[in-house]
C-alpha positions in Angstrom: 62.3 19.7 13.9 63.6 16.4 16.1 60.1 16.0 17.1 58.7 16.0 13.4 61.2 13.7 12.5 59.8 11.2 15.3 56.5 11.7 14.4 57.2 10.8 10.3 59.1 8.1 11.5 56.1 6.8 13.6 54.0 7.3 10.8 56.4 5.3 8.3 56.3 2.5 11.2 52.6 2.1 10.8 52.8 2.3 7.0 55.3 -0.9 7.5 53.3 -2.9 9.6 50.2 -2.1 7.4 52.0 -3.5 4.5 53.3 -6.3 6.2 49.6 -7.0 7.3 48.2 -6.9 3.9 50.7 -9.2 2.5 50.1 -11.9 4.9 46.5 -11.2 4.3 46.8 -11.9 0.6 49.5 -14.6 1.3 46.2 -16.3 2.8 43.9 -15.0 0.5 46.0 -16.8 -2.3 46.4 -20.2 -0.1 42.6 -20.3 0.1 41.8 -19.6 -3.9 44.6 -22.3 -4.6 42.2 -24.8 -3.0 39.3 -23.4 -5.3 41.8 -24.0 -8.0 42.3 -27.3 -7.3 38.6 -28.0 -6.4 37.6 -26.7 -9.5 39.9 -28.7 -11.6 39.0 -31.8 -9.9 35.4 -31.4 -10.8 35.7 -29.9 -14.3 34.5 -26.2 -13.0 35.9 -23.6 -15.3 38.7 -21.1 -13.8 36.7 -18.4 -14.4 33.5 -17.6 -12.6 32.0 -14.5 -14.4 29.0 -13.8 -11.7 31.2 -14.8 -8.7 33.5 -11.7 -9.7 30.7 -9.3 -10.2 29.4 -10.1 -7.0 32.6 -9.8 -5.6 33.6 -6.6 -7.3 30.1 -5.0 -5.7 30.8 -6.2 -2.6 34.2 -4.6 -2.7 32.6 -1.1 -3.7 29.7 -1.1 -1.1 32.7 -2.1 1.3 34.8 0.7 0.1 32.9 3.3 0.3 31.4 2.5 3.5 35.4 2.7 4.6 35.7 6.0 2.8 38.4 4.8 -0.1 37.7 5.3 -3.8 35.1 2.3 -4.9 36.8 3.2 -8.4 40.3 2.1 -7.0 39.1 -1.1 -4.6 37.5 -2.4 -7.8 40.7 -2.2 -10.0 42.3 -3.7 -7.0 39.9 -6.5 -6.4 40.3 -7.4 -10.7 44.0 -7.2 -10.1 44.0 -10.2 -7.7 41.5 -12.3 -9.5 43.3 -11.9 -12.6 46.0 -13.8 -11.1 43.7 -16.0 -9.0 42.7 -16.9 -12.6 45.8 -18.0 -13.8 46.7 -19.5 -10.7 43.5 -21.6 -11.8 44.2 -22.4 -15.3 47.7 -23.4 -13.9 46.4 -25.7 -11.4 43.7 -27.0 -14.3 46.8 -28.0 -16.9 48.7 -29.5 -13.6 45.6 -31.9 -12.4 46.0 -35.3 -15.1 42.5 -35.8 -16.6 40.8 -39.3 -16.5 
């Protein structure tokens, strides 16, 4: 039962450091689309970019399924974090004085 108990806990381990991988991931992710943001207020580029995101989003299915996850699931994923790359965005826009 001991070694069970090792092995779950190894198992947990890489669950951690998985997580702590994919927040630093989208920790930089974020840093990167905040420079968009500011780009695109800058030069009067809207927040949203409709075609960007579908590209995106099939991207992220092709990707997905070649990795064996659900594309169903990557997609909702992927609209999670551009929904608030969005708002980020329109933040950013209301935050950048006009001329």
């Amino acid at each position: 039962m001991e070694d069970n108990r090792d092995l779950l806990e190894e198992y947990r381990s890489s669950i951690d450091n998985v997580d702590a991988a994919l927040i630093h991931l989208l920790a930089e992710r974020f840093r990167i689309t905040h420079q968009v943001g500011v780009y695109k207020a800058e030069n009067g580029l809207p927040a949203e970019d409709k075609e960007r995101e579908a590209e995106q989003v099939k991207r992220m299915r092709e990707l997905a399924e070649d990795a064996g996850i659900d594309p169903v699931f990557s997609e909702k994923f992927l609209r999670f974090i551009i929904e608030e790359v969005i708002r980020h965005h329109v933040e950013i826009d209301t935050d950048i004085p006009s001329d």
